[in-house]
C-alpha positions in Angstrom: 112.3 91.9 77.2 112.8 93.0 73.5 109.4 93.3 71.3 109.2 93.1 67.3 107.0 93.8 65.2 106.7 92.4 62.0 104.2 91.3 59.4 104.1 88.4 56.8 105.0 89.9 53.1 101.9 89.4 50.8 100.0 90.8 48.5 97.0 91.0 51.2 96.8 93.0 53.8 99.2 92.7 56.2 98.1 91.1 59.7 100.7 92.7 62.2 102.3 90.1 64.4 104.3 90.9 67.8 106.8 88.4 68.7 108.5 88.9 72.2 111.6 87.8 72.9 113.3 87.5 76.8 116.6 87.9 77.8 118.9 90.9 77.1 122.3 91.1 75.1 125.1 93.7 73.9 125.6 91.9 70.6 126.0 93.7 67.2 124.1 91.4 65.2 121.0 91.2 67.8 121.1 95.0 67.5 121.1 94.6 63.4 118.4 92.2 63.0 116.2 94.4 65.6 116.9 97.2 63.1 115.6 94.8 60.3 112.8 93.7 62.0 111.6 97.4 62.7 112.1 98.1 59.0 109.4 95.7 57.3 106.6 98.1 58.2 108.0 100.4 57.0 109.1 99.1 54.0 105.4 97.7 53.5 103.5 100.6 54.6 105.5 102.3 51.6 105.0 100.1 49.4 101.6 100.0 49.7 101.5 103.4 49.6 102.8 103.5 45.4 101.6 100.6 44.7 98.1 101.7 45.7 96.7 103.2 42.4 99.7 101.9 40.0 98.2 98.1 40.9 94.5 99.7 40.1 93.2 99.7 36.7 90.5 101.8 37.9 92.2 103.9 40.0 91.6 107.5 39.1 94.6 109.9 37.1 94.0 113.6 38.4 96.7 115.5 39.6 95.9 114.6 43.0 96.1 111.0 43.1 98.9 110.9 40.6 101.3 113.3 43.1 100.2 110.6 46.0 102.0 108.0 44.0 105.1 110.1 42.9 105.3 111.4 46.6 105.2 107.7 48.0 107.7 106.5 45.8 110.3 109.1 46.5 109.2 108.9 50.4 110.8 105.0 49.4 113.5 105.7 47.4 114.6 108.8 49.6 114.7 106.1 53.1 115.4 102.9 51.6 117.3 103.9 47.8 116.3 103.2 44.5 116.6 99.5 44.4 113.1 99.6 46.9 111.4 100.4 44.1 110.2 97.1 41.8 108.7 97.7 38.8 109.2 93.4 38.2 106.0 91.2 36.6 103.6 93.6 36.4 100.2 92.6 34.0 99.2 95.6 30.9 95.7 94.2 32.4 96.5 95.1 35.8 97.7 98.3 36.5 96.6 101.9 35.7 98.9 103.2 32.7 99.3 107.1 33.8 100.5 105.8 37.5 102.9 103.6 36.2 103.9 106.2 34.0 104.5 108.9 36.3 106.3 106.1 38.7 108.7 105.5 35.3 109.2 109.4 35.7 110.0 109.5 38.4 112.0 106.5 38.6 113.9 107.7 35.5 117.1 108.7 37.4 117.8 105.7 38.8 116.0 103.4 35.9 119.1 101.2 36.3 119.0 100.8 40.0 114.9 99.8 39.7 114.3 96.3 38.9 111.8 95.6 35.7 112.4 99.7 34.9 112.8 98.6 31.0 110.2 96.0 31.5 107.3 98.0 33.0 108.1 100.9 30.1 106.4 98.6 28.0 103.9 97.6 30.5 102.7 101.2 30.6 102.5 101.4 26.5 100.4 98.3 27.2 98.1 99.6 29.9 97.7 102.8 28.5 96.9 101.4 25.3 94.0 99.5 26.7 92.8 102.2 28.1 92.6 104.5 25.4 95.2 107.1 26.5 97.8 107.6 24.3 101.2 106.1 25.1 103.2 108.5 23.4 102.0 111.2 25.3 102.2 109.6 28.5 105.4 108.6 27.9 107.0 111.4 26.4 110.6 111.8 27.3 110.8 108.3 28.1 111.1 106.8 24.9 112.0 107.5 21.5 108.8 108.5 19.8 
């Protein structure tokens, strides 16, 4: 009897669910799509991980908490490459500016392999902006100032 685990992809909480499946078999693609299967919490427990105070407005910026987010998101790119990473439809309203920034910097080598990398640049000018840090600063290296 094989066992997966897996839980549904949202932006909730995840509710683990553990689907047993009888029978045994040699094959190649049973053994890929267990592989798969065994990924997503993975993939979601990481994700959560960055995403934690960059998806916070309120989230605090010391040195601590910012180095939590750098370290989850090369924990990511490091098991799962660059293209984990999704920096896609994020809101200037809803994220905290000097996360996002230090997840661009940290992103910056692979900027082309992250989806939205461009995008969320300006999403961090944004954020930061509204929170009265200044996006020059925060951003320095990453643009042209």
């Amino acid at each position: 009897m094989n066992q997966f685990v897996t839980a549904p992809i949202t932006n909730a909480k995840a509710d683990w669910l553990v689907i047993y499946e009888g029978g045994t078999t040699d094959s190649f693609e049973f053994a890929y799509a267990y592989e798969e299967v065994m990924a997503v919490p993975a993939r979601l427990s990481i994700t959560e991980k960055w995403q934690h105070n960059v998806l916070n407005p309120e989230a605090s910026a010391d040195v601590d908490d910012l180095s939590e987010t750098v370290d989850a998101v090369y924990e990511g790119i490091d098991i799962f490459g660059p293209s984990f990473i999704s920096l896609a439809h994020l809101d200037p309203r809803s994220v905290q500016g000097e996360h996002l920034a230090a997840t661009l910097r940290a992103t910056f080598p692979w900027r082309h392999e992250v989806t939205g990398w461009d995008e969320a640049l300006e999403v961090a000018r944004e954020a930061l902006g509204y929170a009265g840090a200044d996006p020059d600063d925060a951003l320095y290296g990453l643009v042209d100032n």
